[in-house]
C-alpha positions as CSV (number, residue, x, y, z in Angstrom):
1,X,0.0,0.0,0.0
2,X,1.3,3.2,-0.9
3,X,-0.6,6.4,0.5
4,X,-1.3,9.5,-0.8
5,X,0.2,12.5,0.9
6,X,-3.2,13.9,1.9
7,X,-3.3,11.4,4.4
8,X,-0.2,11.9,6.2
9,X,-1.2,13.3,9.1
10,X,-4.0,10.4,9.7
11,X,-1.2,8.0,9.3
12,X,1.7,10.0,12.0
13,X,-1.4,9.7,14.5
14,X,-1.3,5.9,14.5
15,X,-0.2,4.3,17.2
16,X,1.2,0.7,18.1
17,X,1.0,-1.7,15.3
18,X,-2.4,-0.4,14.3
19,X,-1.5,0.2,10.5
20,X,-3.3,2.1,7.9
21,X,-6.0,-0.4,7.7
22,X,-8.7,2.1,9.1
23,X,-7.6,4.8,6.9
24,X,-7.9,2.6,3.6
25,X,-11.4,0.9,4.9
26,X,-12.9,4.8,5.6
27,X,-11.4,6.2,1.9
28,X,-12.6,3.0,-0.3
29,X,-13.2,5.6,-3.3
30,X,-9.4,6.4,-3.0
31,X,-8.4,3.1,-3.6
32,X,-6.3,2.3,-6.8
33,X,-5.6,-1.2,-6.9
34,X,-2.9,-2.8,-9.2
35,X,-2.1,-6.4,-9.5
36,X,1.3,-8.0,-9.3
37,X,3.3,-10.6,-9.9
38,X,5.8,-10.5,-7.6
39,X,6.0,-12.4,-4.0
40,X,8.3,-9.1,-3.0
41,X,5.9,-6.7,-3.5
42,X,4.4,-7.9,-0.3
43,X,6.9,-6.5,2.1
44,X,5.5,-4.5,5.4
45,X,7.6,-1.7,6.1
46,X,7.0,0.1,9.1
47,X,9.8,1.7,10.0
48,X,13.1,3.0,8.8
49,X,15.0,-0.3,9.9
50,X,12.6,-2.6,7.8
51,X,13.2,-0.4,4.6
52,X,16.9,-0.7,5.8
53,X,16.3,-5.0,6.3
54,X,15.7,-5.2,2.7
55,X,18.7,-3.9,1.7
């Protein structure tokens, strides 16, 4: 999932390991979904030491 900037704030008040999953399930009409085939697309990143895991 990749968000859109206009929802930045929404995501910095997110606590725990809560994820974005309200924020995508209230903005359904935002959704742009693309289909991949690639098992490393599905890679949760959540903070700057998973981004830094992967490389």
């Amino acid at each position: 999932v990749i968000f859109s900037i206009k929802y930045k704030s929404a995501l910095l008040k997110l606590t725990g390991d809560v994820g974005g999953r309200g924020i995508i399930e209230k903005h359904r009409d935002d959704i742009l979904e693309i289909p991949v085939d690639s098992k490393d697309i599905n890679v949760d990143i959540d903070a700057l030491s998973d981004y830094q895991r992967l490389n």
